[in-house]
Backbone and ligand atoms as CSV (ligand in chain L), in Angstrom:
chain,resi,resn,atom,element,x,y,z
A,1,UNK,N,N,5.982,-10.945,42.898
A,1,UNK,CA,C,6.685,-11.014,41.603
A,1,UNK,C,C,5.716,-10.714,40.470
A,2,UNK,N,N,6.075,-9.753,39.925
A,2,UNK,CA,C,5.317,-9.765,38.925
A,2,UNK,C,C,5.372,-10.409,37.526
A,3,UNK,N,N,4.721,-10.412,36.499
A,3,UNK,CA,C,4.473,-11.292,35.455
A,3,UNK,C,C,4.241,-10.419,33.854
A,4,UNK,N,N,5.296,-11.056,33.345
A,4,UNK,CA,C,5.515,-10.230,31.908
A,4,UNK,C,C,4.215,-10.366,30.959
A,5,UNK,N,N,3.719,-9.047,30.590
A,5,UNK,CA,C,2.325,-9.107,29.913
A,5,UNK,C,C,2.456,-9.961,28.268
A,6,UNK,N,N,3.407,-9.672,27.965
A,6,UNK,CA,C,4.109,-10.089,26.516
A,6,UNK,C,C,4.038,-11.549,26.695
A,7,UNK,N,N,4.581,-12.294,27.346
A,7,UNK,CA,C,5.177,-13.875,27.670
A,7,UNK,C,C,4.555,-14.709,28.925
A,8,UNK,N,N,4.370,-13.984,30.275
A,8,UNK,CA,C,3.999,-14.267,30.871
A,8,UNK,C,C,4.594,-14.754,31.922
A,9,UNK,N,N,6.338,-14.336,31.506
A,9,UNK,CA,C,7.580,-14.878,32.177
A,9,UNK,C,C,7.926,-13.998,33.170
A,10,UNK,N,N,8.803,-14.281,33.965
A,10,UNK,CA,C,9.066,-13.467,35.570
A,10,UNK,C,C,9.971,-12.037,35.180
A,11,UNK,N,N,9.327,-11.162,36.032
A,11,UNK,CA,C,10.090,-9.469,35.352
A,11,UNK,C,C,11.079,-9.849,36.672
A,12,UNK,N,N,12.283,-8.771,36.264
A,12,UNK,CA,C,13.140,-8.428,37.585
A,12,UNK,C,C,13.362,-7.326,37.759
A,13,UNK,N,N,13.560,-6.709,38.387
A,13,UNK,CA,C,13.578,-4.886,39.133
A,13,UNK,C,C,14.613,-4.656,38.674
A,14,UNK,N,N,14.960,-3.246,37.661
A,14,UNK,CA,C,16.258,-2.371,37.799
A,14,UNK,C,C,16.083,-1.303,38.390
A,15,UNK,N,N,17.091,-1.195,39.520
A,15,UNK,CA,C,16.655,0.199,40.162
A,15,UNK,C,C,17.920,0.588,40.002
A,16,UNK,N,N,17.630,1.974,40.109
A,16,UNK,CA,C,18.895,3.218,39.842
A,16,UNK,C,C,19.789,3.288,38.399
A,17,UNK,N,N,19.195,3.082,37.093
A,17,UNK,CA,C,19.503,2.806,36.286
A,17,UNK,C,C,18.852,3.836,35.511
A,18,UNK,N,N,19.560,4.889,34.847
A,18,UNK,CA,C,18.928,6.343,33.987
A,18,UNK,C,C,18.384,5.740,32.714
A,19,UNK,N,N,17.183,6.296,32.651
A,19,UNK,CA,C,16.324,5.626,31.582
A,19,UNK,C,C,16.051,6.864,30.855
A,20,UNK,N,N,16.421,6.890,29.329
A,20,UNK,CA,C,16.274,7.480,28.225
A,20,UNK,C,C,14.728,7.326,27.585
A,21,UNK,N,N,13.775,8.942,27.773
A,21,UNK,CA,C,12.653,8.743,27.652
A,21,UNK,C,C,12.257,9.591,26.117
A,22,UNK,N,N,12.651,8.620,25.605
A,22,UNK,CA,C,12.822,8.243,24.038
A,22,UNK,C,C,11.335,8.628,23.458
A,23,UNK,N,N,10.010,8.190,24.070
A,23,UNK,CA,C,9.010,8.317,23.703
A,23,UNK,C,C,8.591,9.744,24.322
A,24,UNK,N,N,8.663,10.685,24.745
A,24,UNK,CA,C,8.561,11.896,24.469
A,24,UNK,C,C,8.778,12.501,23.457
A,25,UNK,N,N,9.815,12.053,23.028
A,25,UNK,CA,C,10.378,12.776,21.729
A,25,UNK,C,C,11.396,13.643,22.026
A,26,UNK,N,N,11.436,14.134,23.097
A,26,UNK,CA,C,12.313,14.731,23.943
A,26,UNK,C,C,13.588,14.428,24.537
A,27,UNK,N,N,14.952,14.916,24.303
A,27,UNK,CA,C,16.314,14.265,24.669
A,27,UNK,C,C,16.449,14.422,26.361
A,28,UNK,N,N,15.830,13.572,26.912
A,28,UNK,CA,C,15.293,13.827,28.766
A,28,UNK,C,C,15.562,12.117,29.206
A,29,UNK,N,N,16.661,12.387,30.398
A,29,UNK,CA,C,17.089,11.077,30.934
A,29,UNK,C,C,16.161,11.364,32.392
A,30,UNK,N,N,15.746,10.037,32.506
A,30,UNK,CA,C,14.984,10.353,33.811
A,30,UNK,C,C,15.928,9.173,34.812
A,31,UNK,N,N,15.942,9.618,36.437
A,31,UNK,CA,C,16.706,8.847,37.211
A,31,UNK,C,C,16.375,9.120,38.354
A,32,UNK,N,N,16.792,7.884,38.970
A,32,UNK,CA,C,15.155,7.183,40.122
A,32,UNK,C,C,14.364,6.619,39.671
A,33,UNK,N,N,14.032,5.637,38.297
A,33,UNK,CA,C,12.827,4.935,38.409
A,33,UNK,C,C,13.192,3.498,38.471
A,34,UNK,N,N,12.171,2.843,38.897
A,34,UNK,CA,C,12.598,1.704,38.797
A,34,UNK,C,C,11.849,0.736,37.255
A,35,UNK,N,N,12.728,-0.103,36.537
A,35,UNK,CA,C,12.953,-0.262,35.498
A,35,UNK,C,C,12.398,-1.963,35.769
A,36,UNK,N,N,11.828,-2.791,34.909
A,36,UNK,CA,C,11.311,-4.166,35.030
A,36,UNK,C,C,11.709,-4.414,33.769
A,37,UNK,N,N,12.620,-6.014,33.706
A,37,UNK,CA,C,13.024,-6.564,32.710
A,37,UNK,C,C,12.305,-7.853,32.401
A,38,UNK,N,N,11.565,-8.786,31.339
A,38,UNK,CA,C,11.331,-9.764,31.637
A,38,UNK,C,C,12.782,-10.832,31.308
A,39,UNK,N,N,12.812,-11.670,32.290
A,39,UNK,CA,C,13.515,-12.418,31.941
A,39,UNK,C,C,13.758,-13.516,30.857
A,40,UNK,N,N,12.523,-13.595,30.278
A,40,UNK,CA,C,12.233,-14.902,29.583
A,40,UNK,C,C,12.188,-14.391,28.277
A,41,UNK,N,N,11.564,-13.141,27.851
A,41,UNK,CA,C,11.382,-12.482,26.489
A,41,UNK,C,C,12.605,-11.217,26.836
A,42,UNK,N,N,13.104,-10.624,27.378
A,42,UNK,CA,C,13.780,-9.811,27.426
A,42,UNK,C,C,13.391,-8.411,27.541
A,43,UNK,N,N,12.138,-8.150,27.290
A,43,UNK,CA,C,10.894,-7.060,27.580
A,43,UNK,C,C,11.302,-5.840,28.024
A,44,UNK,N,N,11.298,-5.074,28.555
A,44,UNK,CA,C,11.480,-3.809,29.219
A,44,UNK,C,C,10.412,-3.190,29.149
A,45,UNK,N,N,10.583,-2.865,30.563
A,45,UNK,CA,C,9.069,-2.128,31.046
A,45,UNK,C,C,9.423,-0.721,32.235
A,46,UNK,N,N,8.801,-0.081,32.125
A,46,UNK,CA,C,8.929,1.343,33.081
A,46,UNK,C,C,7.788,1.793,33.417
A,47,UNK,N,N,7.725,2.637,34.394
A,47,UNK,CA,C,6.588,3.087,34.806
A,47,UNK,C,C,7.120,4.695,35.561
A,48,UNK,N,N,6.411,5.483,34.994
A,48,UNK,CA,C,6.908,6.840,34.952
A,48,UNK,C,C,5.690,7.185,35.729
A,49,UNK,N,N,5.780,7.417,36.914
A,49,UNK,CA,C,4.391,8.288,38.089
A,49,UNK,C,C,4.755,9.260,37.796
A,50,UNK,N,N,3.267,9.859,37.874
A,50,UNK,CA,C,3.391,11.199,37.695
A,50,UNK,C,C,3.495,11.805,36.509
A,51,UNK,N,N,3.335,11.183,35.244
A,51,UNK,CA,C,3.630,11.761,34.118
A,51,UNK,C,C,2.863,12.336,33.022
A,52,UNK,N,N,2.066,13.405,33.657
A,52,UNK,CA,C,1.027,14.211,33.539
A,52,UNK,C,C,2.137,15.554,33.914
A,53,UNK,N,N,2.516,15.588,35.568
A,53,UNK,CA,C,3.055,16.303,35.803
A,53,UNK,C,C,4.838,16.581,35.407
A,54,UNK,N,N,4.851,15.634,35.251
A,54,UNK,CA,C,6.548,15.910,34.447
A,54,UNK,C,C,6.146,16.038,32.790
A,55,UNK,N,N,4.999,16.000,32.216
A,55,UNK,CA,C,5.260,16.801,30.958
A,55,UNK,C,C,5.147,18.207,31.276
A,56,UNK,N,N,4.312,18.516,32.327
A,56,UNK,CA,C,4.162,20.437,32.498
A,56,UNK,C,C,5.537,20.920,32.952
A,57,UNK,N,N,6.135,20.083,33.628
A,57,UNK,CA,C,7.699,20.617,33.938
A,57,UNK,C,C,7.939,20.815,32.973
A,58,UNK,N,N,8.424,19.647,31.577
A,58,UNK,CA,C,9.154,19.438,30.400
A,58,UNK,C,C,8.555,20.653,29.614
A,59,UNK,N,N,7.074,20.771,29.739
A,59,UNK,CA,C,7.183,21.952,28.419
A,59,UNK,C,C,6.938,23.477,28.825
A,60,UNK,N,N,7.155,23.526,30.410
A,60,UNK,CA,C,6.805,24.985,30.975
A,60,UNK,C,C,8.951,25.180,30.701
A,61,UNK,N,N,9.832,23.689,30.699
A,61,UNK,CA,C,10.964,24.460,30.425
A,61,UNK,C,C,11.282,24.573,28.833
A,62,UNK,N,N,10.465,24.164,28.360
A,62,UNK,CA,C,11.089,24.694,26.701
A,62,UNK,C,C,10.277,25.703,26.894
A,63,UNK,N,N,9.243,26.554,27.181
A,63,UNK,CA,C,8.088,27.680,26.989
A,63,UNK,C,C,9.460,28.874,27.543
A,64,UNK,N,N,9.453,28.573,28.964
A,64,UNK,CA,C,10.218,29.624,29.669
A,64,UNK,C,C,11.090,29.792,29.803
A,65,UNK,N,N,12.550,28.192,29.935
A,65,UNK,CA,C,13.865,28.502,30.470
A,65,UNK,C,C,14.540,27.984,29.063
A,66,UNK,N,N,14.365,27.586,27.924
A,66,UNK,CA,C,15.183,27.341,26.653
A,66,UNK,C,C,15.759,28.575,25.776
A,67,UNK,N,N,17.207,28.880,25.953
A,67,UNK,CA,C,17.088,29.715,24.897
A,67,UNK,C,C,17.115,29.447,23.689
A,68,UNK,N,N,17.065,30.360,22.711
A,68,UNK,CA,C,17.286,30.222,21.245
A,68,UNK,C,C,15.514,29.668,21.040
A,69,UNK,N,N,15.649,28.948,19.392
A,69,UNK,CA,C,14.667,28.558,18.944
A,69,UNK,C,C,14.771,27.116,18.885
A,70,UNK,N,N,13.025,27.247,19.382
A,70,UNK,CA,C,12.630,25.520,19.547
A,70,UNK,C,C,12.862,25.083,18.496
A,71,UNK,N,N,13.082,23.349,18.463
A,71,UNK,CA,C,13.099,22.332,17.384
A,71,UNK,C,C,11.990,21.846,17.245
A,72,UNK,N,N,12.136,21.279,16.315
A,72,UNK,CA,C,10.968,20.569,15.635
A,72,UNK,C,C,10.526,19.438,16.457
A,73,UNK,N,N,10.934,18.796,17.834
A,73,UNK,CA,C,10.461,17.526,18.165
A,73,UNK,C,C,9.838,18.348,19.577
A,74,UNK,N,N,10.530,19.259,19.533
A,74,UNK,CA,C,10.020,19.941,20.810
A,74,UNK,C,C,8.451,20.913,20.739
A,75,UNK,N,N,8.386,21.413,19.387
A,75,UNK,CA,C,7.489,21.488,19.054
A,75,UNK,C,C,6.479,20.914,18.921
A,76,UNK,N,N,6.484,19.821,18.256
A,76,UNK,CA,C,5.617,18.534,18.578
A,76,UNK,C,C,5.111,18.280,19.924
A,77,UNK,N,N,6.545,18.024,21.015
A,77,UNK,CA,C,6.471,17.496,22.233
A,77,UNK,C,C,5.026,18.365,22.720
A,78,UNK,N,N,5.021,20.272,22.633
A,78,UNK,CA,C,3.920,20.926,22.943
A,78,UNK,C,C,2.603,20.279,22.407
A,79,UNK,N,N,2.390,20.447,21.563
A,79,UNK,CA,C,1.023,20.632,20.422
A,79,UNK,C,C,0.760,19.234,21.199
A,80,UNK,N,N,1.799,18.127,21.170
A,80,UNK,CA,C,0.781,16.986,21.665
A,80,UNK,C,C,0.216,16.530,23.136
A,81,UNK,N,N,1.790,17.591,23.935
A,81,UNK,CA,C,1.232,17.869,25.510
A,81,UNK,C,C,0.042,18.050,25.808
A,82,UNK,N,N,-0.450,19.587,24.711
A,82,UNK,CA,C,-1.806,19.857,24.907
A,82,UNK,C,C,-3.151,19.423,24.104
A,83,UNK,N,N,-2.349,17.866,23.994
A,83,UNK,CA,C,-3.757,17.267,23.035
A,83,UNK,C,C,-4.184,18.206,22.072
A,84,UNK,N,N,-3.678,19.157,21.094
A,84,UNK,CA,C,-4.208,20.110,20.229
A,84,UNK,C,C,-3.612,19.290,18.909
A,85,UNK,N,N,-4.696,19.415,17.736
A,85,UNK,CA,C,-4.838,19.167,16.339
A,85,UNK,C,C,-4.003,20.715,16.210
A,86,UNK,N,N,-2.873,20.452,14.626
A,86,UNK,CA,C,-2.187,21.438,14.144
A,86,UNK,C,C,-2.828,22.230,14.458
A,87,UNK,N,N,-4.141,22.334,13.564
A,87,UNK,CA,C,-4.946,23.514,13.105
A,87,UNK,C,C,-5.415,24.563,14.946
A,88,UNK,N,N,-5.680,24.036,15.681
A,88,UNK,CA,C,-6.097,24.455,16.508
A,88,UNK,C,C,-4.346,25.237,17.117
A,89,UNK,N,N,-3.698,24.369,17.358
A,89,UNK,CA,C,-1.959,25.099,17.643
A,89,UNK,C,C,-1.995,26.249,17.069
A,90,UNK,N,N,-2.102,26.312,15.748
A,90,UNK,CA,C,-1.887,27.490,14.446
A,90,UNK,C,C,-2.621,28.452,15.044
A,91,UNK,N,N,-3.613,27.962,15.248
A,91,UNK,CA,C,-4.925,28.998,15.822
A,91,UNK,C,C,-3.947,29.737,17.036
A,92,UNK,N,N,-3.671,28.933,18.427
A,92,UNK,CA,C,-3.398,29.743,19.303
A,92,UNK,C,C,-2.092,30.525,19.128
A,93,UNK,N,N,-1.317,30.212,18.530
A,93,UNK,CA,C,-0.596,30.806,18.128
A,93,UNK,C,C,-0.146,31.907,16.955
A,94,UNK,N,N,-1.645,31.984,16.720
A,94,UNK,CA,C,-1.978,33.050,15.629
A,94,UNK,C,C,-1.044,33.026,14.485
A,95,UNK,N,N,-0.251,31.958,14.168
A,95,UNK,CA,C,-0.095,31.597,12.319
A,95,UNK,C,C,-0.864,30.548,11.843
A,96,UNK,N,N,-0.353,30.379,10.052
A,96,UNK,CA,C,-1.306,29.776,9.529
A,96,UNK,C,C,-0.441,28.080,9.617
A,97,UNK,N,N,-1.458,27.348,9.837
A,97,UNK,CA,C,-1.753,25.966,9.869
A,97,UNK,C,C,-0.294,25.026,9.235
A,98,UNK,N,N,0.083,25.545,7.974
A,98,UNK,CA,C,1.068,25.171,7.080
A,98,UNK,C,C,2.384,25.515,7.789
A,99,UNK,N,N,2.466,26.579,8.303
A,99,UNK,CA,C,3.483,27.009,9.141
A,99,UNK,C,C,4.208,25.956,10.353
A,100,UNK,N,N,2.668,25.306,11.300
A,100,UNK,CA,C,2.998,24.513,12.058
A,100,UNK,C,C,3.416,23.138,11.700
A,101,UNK,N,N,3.295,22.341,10.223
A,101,UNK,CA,C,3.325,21.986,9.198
A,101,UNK,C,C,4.670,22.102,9.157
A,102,UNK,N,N,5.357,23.332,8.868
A,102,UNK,CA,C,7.152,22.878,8.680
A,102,UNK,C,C,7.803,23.124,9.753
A,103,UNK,N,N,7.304,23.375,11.114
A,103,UNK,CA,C,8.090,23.265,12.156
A,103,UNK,C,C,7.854,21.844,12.360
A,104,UNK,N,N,6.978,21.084,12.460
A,104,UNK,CA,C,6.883,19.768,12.580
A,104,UNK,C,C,7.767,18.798,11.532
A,105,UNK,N,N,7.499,19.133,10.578
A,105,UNK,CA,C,8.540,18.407,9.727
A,105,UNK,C,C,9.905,18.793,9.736
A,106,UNK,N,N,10.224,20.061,10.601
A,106,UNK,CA,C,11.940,20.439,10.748
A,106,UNK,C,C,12.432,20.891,9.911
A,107,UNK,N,N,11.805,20.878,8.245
A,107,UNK,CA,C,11.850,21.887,7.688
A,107,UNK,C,C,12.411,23.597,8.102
A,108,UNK,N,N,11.694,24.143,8.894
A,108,UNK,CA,C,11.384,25.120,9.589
A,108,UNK,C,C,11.693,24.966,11.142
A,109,UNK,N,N,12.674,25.323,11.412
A,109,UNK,CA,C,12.727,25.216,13.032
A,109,UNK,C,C,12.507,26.352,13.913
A,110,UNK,N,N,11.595,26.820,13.907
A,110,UNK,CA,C,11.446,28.479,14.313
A,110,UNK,C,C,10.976,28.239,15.490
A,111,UNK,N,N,10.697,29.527,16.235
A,111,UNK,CA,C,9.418,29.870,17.348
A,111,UNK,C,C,10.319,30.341,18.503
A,112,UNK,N,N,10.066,30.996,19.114
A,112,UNK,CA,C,10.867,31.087,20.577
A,112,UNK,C,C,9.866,31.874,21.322
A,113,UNK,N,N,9.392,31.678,22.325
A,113,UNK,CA,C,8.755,31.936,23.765
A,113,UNK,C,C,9.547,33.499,23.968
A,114,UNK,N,N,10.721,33.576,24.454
A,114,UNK,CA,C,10.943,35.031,25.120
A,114,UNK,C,C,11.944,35.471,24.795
A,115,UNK,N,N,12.920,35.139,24.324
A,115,UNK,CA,C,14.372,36.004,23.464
A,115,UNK,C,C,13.815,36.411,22.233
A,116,UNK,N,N,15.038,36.867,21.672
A,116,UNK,CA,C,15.144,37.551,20.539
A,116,UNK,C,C,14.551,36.320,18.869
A,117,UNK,N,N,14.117,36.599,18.531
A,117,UNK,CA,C,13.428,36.143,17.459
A,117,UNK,C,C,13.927,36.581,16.218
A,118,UNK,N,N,14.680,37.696,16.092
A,118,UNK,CA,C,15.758,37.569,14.632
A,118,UNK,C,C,16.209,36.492,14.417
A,119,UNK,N,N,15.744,36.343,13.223
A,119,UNK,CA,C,16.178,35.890,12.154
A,119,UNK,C,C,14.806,34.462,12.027
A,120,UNK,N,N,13.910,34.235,12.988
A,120,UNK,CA,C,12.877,33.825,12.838
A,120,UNK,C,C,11.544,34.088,11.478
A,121,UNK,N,N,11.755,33.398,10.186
A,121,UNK,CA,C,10.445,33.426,9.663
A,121,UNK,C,C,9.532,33.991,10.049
A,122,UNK,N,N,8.705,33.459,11.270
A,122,UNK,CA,C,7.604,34.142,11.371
A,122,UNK,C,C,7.176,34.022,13.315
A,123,UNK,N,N,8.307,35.009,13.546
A,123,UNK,CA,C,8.439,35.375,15.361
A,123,UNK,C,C,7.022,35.245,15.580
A,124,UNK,N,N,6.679,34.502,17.342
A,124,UNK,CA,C,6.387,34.559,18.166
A,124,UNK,C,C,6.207,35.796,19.572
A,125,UNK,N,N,5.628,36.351,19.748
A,125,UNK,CA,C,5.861,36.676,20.832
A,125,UNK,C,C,5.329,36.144,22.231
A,126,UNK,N,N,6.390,36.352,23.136
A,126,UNK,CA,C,5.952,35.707,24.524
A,126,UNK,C,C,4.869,35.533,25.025
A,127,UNK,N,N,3.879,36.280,24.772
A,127,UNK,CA,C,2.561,36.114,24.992
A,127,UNK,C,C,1.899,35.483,24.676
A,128,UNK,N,N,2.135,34.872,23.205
A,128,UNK,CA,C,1.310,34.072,22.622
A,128,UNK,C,C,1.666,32.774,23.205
A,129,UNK,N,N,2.532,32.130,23.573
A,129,UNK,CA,C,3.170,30.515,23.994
A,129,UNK,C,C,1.829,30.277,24.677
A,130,UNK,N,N,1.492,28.937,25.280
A,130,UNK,CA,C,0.626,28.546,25.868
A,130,UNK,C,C,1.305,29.042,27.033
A,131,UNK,N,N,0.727,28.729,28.826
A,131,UNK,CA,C,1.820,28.660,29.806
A,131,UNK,C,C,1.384,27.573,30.367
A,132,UNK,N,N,2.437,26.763,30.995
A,132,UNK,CA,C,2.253,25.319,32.090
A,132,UNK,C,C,2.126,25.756,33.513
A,133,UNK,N,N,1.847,24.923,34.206
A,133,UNK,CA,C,1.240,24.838,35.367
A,133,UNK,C,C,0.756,25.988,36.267
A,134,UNK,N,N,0.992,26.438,37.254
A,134,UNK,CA,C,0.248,26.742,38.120
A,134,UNK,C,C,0.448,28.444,37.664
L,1,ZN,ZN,ZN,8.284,-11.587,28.578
């Protein structure tokens, strides 16, 4: 049995229960994990294995299989996947700094990996995206 870090009170197992992974930033239900409640403080706790490798899933599918243009949280979701400061993003992506600046603030919701980029501010091309995994 394990023991709530918060209280110190007894957790209980939720299994098979789709958990909304809110802290990505990303609108992504994950299912199959198992979920720990404390009983005494009410706590909630998860444990996501593997989650190194399910962000390269998450952002090799906004890079490659999303159409249209990325949003602003998804944007984020990248830049912080790859541990990169704006300025360095801006860099690989060859605009200026301010740019990444109003896609982050949503201001600006631009960018797209491999479709059509009309009507995009300031298009991307496919080449430039980072790429995920293997
Ligand atoms: Zn607790």
């Amino acid at each position: 049995m394990e023991i709530c870090r918060e209280c110190g009170g007894k957790i209980k197992v939720i299994k098979n229960k789709p958990y909304k992974y809110d802290e990505c930033g990303l609108d992504v239900i994950i299912i199959g994990l198992n979920q720990y409640e404390c009983k005494k403080c009410k706590e909630l706790f998860v444990e996501i294995p593997r989650i190194n490798e399910l962000h390269r899933v998450l952002g090799g599918i906004l890079c490659k299989e999303k159409k249209g243009l990325l949003e602003a949280n998804e944007i984020k979701f990248l830049r912080k996947d790859l541990h990169l400061q704006s300025k360095d993003f801006a860099k690989i992506l060859g605009i200026s700094p301010s740019t990444v600046s109003r896609w982050k603030s949503g201001l600006t919701k631009r960018a797209r990996s491999s479709c059509s980029c009309t009507g995009s501010p300031e298009p991307i091309p496919s080449g430039r995206w980072p790429t995920f995994g293997s």
